[in-house]
C-alpha positions in Angstrom: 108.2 -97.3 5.5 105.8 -95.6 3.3 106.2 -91.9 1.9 103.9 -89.6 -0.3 105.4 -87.0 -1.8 104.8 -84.5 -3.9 107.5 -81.3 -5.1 107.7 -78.8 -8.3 110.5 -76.7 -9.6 109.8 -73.6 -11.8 111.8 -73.7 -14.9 112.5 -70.2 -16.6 113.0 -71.6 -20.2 110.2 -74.4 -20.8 111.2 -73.9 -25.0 112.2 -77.7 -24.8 110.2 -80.8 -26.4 108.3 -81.9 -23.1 109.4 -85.8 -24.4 112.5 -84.8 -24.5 112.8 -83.1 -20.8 110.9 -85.8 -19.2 112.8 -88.5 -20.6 116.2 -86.6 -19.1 114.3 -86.1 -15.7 113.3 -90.0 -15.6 117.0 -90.7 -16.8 118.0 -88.9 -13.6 116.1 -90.3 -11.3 117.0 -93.8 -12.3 120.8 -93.1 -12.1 121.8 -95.6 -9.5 118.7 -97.2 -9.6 117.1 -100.8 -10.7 114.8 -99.6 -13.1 111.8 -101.8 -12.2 108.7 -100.2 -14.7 108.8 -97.1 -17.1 106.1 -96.1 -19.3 105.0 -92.8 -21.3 101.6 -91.2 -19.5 99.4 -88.8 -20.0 97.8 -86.6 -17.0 95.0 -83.8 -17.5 95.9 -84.3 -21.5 99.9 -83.3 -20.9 102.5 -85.6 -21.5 103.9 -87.6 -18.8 105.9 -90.4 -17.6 105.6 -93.1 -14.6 108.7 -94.7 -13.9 109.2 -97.9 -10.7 112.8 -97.7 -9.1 114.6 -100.1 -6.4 117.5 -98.5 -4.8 120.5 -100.3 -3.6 118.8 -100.8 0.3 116.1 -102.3 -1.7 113.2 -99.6 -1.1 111.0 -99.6 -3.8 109.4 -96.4 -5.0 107.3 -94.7 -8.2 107.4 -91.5 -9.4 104.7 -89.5 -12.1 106.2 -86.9 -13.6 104.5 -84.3 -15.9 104.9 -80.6 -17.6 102.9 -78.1 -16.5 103.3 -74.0 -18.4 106.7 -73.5 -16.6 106.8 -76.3 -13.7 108.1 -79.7 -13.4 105.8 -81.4 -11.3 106.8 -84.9 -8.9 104.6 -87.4 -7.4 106.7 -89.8 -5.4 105.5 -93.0 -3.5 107.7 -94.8 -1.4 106.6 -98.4 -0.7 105.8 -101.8 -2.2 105.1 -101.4 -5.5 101.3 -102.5 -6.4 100.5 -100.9 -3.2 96.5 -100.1 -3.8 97.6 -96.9 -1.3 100.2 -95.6 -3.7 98.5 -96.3 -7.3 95.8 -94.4 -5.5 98.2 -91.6 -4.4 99.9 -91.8 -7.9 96.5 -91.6 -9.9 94.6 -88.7 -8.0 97.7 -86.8 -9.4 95.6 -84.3 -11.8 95.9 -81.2 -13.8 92.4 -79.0 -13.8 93.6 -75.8 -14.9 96.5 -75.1 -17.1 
């Protein structure tokens, strides 16, 4: 199976360091999780992070994660990891306007 995805939550109090609030986001996801890749990113000049998961059936996923003004925004690819499909997915993930 294969899955694109992408979610946001608004935050009311962004005051945090962004390092410090993505590093407790990609701490969450992985709960549970084989941690297969993590890495610090940058998208549209923000901070980010990219992290590569296996869950306990096995599916393999990846997940960019990045700080916009007051929103927390996901992508999420489900599938083979190195899937030209999902680093395409993954990189087209952009900010243009803050």
């Amino acid at each position: 199976k294969t899955v694109f995805m992408v979610n946001y939550a608004d935050k009311a109090d962004m005051n945090v360091n962004a390092d410090i609030l993505l590093d407790a986001v990609v701490k969450g996801q992985a709960e549970d999780k084989k941690t297969l890749g993590e890495k610090k990113d940058m998208i549209g000049g923000l901070t980010a992070r990219r992290i590569k998961l296996e869950d306990s059936d096995k599916d393999q996923y990846e997940i960019r994660v990045v700080i916009i003004k007051n929103r927390l925004v996901q992508a999420l690819y489900l599938g083979p990891i190195g899937d030209p499909l999902g680093r395409r997915f993954l990189d087209s993930l952009n900010v243009t306007d803050e």
